[in-house]
VEXZAGU-837420 format. One record per residue (C-alpha): residue number from 1; z, y, x. Coordinates in pm, 1 decimal, always signed. Example, Ala and Ser with C-alpha at 12.3 -4.5 7.8 and 13.67 -1.06 7.14 Angstrom:
// VEXZAGU-837420
ATOM    k        pz        py        px
ATOM    1    +780.0    -450.0   +1230.0
ATOM    2    +714.0    -106.0   +1367.0
//
This chain:
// VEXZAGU-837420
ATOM    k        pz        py        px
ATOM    1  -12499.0   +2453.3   +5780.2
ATOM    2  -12338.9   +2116.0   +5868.8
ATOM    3  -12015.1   +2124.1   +6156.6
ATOM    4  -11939.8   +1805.0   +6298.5
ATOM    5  -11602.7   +1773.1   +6512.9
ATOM    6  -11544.5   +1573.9   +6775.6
ATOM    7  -11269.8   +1555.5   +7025.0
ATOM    8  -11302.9   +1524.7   +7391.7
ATOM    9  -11280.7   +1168.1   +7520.8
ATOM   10  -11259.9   +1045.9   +7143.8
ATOM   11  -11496.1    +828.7   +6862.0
ATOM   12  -11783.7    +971.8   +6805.1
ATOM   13  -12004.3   +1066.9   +6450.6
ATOM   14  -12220.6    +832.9   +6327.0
ATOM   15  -12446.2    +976.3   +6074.7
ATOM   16  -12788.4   +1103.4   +5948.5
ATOM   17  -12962.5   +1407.6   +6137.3
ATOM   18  -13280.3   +1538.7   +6136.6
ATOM   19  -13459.5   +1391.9   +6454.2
ATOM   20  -13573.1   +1724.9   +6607.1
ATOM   21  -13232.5   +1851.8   +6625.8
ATOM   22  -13110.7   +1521.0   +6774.6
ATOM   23  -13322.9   +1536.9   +7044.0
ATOM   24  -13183.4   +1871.6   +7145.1
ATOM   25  -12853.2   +1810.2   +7096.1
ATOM   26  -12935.6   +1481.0   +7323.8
ATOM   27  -13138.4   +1695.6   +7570.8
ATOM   28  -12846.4   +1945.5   +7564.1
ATOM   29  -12600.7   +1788.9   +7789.9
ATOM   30  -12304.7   +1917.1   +7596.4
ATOM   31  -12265.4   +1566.0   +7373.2
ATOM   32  -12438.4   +1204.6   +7364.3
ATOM   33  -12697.5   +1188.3   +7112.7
ATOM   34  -12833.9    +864.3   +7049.4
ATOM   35  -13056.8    +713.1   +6764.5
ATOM   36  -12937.7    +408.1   +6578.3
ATOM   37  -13175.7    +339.7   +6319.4
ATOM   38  -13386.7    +512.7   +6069.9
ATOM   39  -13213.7    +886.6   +6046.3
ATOM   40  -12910.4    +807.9   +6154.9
ATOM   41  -12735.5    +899.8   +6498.4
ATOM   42  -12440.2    +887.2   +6693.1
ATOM   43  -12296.0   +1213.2   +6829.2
ATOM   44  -12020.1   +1156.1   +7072.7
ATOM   45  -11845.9   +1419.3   +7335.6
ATOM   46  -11924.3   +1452.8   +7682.7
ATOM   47  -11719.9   +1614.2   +7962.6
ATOM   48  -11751.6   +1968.8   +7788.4
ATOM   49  -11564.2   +2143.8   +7502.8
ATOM   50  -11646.6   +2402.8   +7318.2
ATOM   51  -11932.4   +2437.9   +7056.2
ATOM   52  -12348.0   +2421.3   +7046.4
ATOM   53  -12531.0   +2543.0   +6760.7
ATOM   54  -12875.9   +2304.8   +6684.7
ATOM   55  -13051.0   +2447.2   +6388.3
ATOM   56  -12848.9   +2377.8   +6089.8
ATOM   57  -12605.8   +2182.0   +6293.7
ATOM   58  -12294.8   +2309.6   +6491.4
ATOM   59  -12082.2   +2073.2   +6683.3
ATOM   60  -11751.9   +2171.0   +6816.0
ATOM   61  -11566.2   +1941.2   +7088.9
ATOM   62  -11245.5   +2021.0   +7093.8
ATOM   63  -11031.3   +1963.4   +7421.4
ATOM   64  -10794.7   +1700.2   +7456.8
ATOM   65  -10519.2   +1893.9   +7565.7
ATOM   66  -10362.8   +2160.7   +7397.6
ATOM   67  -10561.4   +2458.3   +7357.6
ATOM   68  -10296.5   +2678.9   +7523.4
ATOM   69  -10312.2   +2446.6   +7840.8
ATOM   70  -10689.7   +2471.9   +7872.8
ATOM   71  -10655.1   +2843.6   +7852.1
ATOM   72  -10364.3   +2832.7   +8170.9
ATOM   73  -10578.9   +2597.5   +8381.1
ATOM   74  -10903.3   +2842.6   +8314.2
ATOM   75  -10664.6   +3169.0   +8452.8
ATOM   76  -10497.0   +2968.8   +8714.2
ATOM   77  -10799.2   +2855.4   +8855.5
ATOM   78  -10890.6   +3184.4   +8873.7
ATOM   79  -10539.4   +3381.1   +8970.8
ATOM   80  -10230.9   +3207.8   +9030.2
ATOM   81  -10063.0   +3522.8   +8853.1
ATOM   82  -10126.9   +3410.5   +8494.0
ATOM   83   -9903.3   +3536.8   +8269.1
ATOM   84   -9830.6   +3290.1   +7953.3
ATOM   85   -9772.6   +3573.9   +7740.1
ATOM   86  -10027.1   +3800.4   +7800.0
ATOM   87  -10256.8   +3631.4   +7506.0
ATOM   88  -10145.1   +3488.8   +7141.2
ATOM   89  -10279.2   +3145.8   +7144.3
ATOM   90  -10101.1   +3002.5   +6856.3
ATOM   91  -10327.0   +3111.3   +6586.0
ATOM   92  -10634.6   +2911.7   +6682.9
ATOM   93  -10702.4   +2541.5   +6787.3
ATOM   94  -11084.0   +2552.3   +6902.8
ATOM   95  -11181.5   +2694.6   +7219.0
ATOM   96  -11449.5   +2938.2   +7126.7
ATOM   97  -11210.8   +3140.8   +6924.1
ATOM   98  -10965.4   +3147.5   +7133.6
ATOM   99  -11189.2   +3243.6   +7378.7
ATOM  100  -11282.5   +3505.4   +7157.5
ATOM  101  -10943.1   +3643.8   +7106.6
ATOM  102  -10840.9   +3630.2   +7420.7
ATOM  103  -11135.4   +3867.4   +7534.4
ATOM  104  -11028.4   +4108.4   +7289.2
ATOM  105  -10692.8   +4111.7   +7429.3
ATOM  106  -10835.8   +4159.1   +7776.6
ATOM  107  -11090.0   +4409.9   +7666.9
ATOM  108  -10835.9   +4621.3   +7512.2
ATOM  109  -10604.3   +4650.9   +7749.8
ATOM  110  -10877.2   +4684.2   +8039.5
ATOM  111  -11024.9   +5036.3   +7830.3
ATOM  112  -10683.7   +5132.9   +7657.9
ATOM  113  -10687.4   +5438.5   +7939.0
ATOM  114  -11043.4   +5473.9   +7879.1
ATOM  115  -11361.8   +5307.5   +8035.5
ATOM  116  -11420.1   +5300.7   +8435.2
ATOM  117  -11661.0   +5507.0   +8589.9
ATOM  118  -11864.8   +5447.1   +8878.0
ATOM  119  -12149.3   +5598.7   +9083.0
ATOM  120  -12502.6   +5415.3   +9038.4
ATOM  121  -12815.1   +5493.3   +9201.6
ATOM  122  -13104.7   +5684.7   +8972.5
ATOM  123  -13466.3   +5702.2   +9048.6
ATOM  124  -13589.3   +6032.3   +8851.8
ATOM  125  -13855.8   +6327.4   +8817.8
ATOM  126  -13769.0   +6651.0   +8834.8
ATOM  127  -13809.1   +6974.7   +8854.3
ATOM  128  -13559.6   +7081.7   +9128.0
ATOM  129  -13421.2   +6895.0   +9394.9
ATOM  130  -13146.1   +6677.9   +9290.2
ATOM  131  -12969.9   +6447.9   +9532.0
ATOM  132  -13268.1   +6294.8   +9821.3
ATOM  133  -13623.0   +6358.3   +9809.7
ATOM  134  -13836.0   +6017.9   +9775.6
ATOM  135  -14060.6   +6097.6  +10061.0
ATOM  136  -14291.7   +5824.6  +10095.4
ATOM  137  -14335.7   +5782.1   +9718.6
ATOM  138  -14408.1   +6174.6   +9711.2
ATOM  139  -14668.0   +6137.4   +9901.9
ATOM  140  -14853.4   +5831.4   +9787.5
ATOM  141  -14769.3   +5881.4   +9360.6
ATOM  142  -14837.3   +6289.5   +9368.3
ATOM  143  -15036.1   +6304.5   +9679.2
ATOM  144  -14870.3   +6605.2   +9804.4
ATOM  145  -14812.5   +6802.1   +9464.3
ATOM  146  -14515.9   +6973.2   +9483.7
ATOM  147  -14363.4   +6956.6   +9161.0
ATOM  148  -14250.9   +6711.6   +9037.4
ATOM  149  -14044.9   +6592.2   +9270.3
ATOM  150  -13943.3   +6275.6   +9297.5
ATOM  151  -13581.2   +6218.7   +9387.7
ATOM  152  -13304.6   +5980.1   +9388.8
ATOM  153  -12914.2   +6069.6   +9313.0
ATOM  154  -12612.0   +5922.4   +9254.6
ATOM  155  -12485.8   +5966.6   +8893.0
ATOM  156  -12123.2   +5924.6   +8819.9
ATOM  157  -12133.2   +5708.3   +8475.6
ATOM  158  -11971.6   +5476.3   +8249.4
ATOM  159  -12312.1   +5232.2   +8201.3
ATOM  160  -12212.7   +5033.6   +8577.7
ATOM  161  -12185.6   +4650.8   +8574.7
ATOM  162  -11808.8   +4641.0   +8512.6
ATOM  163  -11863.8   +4759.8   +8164.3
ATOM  164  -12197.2   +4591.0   +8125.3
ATOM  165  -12044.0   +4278.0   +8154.4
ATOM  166  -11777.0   +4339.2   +7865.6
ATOM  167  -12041.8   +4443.0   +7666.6
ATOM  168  -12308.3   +4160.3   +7758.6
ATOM  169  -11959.7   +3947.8   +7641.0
ATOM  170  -11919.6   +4147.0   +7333.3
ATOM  171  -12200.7   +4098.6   +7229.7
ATOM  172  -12252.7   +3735.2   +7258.8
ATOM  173  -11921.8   +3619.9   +7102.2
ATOM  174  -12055.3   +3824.0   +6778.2
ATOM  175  -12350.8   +3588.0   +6802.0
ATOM  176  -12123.5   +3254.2   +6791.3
ATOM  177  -12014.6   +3062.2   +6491.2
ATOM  178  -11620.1   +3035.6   +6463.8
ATOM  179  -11446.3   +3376.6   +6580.9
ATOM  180  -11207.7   +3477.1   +6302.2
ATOM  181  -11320.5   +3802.8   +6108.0
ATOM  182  -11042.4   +3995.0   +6298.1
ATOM  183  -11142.3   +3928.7   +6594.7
ATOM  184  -11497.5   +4002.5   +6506.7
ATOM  185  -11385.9   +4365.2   +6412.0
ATOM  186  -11241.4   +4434.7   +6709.0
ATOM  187  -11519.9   +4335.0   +6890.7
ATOM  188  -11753.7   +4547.9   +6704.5
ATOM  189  -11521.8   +4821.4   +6781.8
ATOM  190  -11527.3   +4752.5   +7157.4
ATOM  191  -11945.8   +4718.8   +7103.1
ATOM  192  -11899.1   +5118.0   +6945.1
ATOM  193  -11698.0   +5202.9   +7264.6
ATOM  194  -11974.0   +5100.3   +7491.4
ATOM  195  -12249.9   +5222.1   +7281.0
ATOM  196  -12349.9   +5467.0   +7577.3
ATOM  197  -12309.6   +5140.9   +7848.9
ATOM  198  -12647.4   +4888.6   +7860.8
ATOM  199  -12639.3   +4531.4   +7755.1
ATOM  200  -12607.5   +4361.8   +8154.9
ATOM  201  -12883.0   +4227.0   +8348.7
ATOM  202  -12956.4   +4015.1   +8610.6
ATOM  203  -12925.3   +4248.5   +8914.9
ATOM  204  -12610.9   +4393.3   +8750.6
ATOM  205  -12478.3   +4056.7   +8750.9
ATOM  206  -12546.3   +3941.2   +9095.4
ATOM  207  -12388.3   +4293.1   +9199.8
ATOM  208  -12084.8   +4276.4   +9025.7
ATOM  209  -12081.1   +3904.9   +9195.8
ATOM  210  -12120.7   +4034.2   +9524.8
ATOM  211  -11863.7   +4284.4   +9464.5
ATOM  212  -11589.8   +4007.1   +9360.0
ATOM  213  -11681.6   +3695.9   +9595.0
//
């Protein structure tokens, strides 16, 4: 594995790359990849930070402000009521790890009184009636055989977006390159914790986004 660092509005890296994975990193919008001759290339930051993983090749871009500032502009955007303390940020300088870490903080605290239940609507075939009778598909999937029936209730579970999503996050910031092996274990504890919730999809997503608009 090669890591090449770059800094947000600073010099770029000039050096030799295979050609396939300068093309993506070029196609990638999240640096400027440009051929110069032969092998070599010059990677320079864009307007993101953060890190991309090519092949062999990870770049991180680290801000250009303090990390602890990018953190308070990404809460304030999103509540006014950030609290400075809530999250160590001291021990990292990159933004996926602290990222990371704060998560974990988050996540913690969020399930420390255990996870949050919901109700969620089940589509099912049984042999009693449970919940509402699904008329129409009765009739036109069993063509008027009683049994079984098929119903739709509302089950009161932990597997509902809100703990989709801190799983889908989980699960993603295991994948990336850079989260200290702390961190990691707590987020493979959190993954345990949520072993009964599924990873998110789509639908969940756009109904938890619905829900907080």
């Amino acid at each position: 594995m090669t890591d090449l660092y770059l800094r947000e509005g600073g010099e770029s890296f000039v050096g030799p790359l295979d050609d396939v994975v300068g093309d993506a990193l070029a196609a990638s919008g999240a640096v400027t990849a440009i051929r110069v001759g032969g092998r070599e290339w010059e990677v320079g930051p864009s307007t993101k930070v953060g890190v991309v993983t090519i092949g062999d090749v990870t770049v991180w871009i680290r801000p250009k402000v303090h990390i602890s500032r990018v953190m308070f502009l990404l809460g304030y955007a999103k509540s006014p009521g950030w609290r400075a303390d809530q999250v160590a940020l001291a021990e990292v300088d990159d933004l996926v790890p602290v990222l990371a870490q704060a998560f974990a903080d988050q996540a913690d605290r969020a399930i420390e009184t255990g996870l949050l239940q919901g109700y969620t609507d089940v589509d099912d075939s049984l042999t009693v009636l449970r919940g509402r009778l699904r008329e129409q598909d009765q009739l036109r999937q069993r063509f008027g055989i009683a049994l079984p029936l098929l119903v739709r209730y509302d089950d009161h579970t932990v597997d509902i977006p809100e703990n989709q999503l801190l799983r889908g996050a989980a699960e993603l910031l295991l994948r990336v390159p850079g989260v200290h092996a702390m961190v990691r274990s707590r987020l493979r504890r959190l993954r345990g914790v949520l072993a009964e919730v599924s990873a998110p999809v789509q639908e969940a997503l756009c109904r938890y986004g619905d829900r907080t608009a």
